[in-house]
N, C-alpha and C positions, 0 to 999 in steps of 0.2 A: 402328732396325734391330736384330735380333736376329739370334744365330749361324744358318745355316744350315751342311748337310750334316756338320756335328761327329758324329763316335761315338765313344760312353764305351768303343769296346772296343779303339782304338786314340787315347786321350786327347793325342797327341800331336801327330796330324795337325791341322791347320788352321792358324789365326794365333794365335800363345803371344807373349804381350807381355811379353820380358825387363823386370821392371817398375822402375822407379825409385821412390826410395824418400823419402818427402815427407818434409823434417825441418824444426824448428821454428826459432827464430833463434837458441837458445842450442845448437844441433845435437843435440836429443833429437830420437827417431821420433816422429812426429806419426801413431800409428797408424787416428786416426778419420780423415785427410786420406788415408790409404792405402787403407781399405777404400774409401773413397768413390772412389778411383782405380780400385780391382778394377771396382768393381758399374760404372761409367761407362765402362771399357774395353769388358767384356762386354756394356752396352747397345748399345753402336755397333759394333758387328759382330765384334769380335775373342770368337775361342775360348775363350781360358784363357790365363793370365799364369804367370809365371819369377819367383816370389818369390829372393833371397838368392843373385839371378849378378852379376857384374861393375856391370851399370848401378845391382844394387841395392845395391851398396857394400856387401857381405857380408863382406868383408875387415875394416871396421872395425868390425863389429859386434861386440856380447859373444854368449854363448851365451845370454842370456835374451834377447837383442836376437831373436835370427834365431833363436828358435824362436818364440817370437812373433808375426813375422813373417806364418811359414807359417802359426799360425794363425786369426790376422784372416784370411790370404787366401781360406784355406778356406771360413769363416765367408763372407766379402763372396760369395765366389763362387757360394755356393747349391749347388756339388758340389765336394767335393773331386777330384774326377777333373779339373778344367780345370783343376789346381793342378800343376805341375812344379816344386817348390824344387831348386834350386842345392845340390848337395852334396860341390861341392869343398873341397877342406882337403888337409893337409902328409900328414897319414898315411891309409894306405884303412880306416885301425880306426875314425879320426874320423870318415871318409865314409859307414863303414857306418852310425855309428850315427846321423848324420845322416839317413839315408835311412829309418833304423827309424824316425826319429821323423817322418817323411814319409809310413810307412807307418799310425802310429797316428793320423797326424789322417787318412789317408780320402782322401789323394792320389793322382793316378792314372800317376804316373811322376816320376822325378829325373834330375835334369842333371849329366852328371858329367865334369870334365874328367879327362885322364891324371896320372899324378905330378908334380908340379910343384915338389918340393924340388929335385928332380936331374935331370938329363937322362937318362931311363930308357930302357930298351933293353927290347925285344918281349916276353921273359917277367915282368921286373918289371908291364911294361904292363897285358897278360894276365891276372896275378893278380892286381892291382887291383883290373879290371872286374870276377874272380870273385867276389874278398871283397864288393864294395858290392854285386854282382846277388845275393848270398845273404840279404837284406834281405829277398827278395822282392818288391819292385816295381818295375816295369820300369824299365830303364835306357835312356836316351838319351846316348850320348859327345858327348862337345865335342870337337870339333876346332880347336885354337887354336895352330899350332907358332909364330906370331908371340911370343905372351906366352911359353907354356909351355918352346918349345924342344922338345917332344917333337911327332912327326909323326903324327898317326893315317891313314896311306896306306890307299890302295883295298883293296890286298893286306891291310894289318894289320886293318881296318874287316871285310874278307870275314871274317878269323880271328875274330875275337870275334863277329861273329856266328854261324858256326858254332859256338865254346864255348857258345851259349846265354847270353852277357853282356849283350847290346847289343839295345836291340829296330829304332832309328833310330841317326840321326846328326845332330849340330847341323854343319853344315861351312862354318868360316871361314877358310878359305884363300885365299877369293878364285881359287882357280883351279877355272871352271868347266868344265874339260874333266875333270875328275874325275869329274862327274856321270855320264857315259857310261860309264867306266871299273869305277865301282860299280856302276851297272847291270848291267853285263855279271857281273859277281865273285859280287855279291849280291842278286839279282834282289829278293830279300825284304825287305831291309833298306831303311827310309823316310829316304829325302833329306831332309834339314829345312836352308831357305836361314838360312843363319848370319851372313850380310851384307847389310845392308838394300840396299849400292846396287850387287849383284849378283841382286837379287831376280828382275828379267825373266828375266835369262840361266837363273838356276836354276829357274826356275818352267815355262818351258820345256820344260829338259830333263828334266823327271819330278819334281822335289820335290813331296814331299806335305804339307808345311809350311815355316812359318815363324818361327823365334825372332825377335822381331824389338825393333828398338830404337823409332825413329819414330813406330810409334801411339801411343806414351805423350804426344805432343802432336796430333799429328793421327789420330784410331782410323779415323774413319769412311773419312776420303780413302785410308790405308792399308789398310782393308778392302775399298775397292772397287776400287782397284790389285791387291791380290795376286788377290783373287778374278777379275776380267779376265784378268789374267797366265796364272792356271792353267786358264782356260778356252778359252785360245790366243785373247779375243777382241782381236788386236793394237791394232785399231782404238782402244777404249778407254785399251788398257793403256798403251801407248806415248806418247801425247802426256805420259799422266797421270804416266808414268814419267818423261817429261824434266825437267816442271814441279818432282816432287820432289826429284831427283836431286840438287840445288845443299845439299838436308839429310837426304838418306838418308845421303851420302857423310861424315859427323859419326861415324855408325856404327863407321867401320872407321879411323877417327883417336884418338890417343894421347886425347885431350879429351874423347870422345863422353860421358862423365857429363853436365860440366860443359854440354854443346853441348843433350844433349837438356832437363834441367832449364830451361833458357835458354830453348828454345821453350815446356817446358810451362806457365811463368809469362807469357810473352807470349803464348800462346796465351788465358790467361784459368782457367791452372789450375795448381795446386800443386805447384812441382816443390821451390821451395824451396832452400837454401844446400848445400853440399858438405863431406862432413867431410876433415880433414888425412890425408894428406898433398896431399890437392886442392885445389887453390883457383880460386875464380870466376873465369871464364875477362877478359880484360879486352885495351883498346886494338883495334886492329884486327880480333881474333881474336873478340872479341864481336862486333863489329861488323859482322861478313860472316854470322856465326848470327842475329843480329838482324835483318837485311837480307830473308835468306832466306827467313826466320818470318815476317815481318810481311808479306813478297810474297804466303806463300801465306794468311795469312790474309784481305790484301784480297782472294785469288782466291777466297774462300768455303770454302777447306778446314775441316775441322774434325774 
């Protein structure tokens, strides 16, 4: 399966698989195990991948780590345009110049969460988005007030769009009545589903992508759910939606590193060990990700 309806002029729309990040047993990046994760995402139907966000443990990386990163991704992916790198960090000087080094490999938008040292208030916010949009390439905000503590609301999401900051939204709120709400504010501004196991609801109500967690073990199953979803073909999407649901919902749990690596290795692909302060998930709690993975692999997912 190849991407259908993807355009390099809004790189952002489609399925962006926040990627995970293969590391080896002494916990170095196993970066020939990552590109080969890009070009194998992108076979089976997903858009473009989210080098150096959350699932790709960007946190513990060094700075030659996670510029490196972005540029195997680029490289695997045959255009930097279906590349979105993760360019949050403490200060927006570091974010920018993350995003500059986003812009020189050939990327075609960055992911950027709000201030995250401090619980910032709407002008700090504001001027953030401004500093890393001066980069020059498009910015998509993360909306995360679970981690972050800071809210990026309908109202504040219309604001930065109008400054010219923000071109979409990644929104993990989990509250899907927001979608409507944006709508309404910023007709312009692209919904992108930020929770894997609120994907229907938002796909639904107008998102025009997907950051998504999930297809890093299942691509294909997950690309022909979202693509169903956003075609309103219920019939499909729905069953295909329940079956997942028992490991989309990993997503939007404290764990989901440790949950999705777990399927990508049982699925028959490299997800590999977790660096500290993580650790492999164990008892029970593997056991219900394991359960779930291996259900939908006898059901032919993949």
């Amino acid at each position: 399966m190849t991407p259908t309806g993807w355009n390099s002029a809004r790189p952002w729309r489609g399925i962006m698989v926040a990627t995970a990040l293969p590391l080896r047993d002494d916990l170095s990046v196993d970066y020939d195990a990552y590109a080969e994760h890009v070009r194998r995402l992108i076979a089976n139907g997903c858009d473009g991948v989210v080098p150096n966000g959350s699932l790709g443990e960007y946190q513990t990386l060094t700075d030659e780590e996670r510029a490196r990163v972005v540029e195997v991704a680029v490289a695997a992916a045959g255009d930097g345009a279906r590349v979105m790198p993760g360019v949050s960090a403490y200060g927006s000087a570091e974010s920018r110049r993350w995003a500059q080094q986003a812009a020189e490999a050939g990327c075609g938008s960055v992911l950027l969460l709000p201030p995250n040292a401090y619980r910032a208030d709407e002008q700090a916010v504001r001027a953030h988005y401004a500093e890393v949009a001066g980069a020059g390439v498009p910015v998509v905000a993360y909306n995360n007030p679970i981690d972050t503590k800071v809210d990026l609301t309908p109202g504040l999401l219309a604001r930065l769009h109008r400054d010219g900051t923000i071109a979409a939204v990644k929104e993990f709120s989990g509250d899907v009545r927001r979608a409507y709400e944006l709508a309404e504010l910023a007709p312009e501004l692209d919904l992108l589903i930020g929770a894997d196991d609120v994907l229907l609801e938002l796909a639904l109500a107008g998102a025009t992508g997907w950051i998504a967690g999930y297809p890093n073990a299942f691509p294909a199953a997950c690309a022909e759910l979202y693509r169903a979803a956003v075609a309103g073909d219920l019939g499909t999407a729905v069953p295909l939606y329940k079956s997942l649901h028992p490991l989309l919902r990993w997503d939007s749990k404290t764990e989901f590193v440790q949950a999705v690596k777990l399927s990508m290795d049982i699925a028959g692909h490299h997800g590999g060990p977790v660096r500290p302060p993580r650790f492999p998930l164990t008892g029970e709690t593997a056991a219900v990700v394991r359960a779930a993975t291996e259900k939908a692999v006898a059901d032919g997912y993949r």
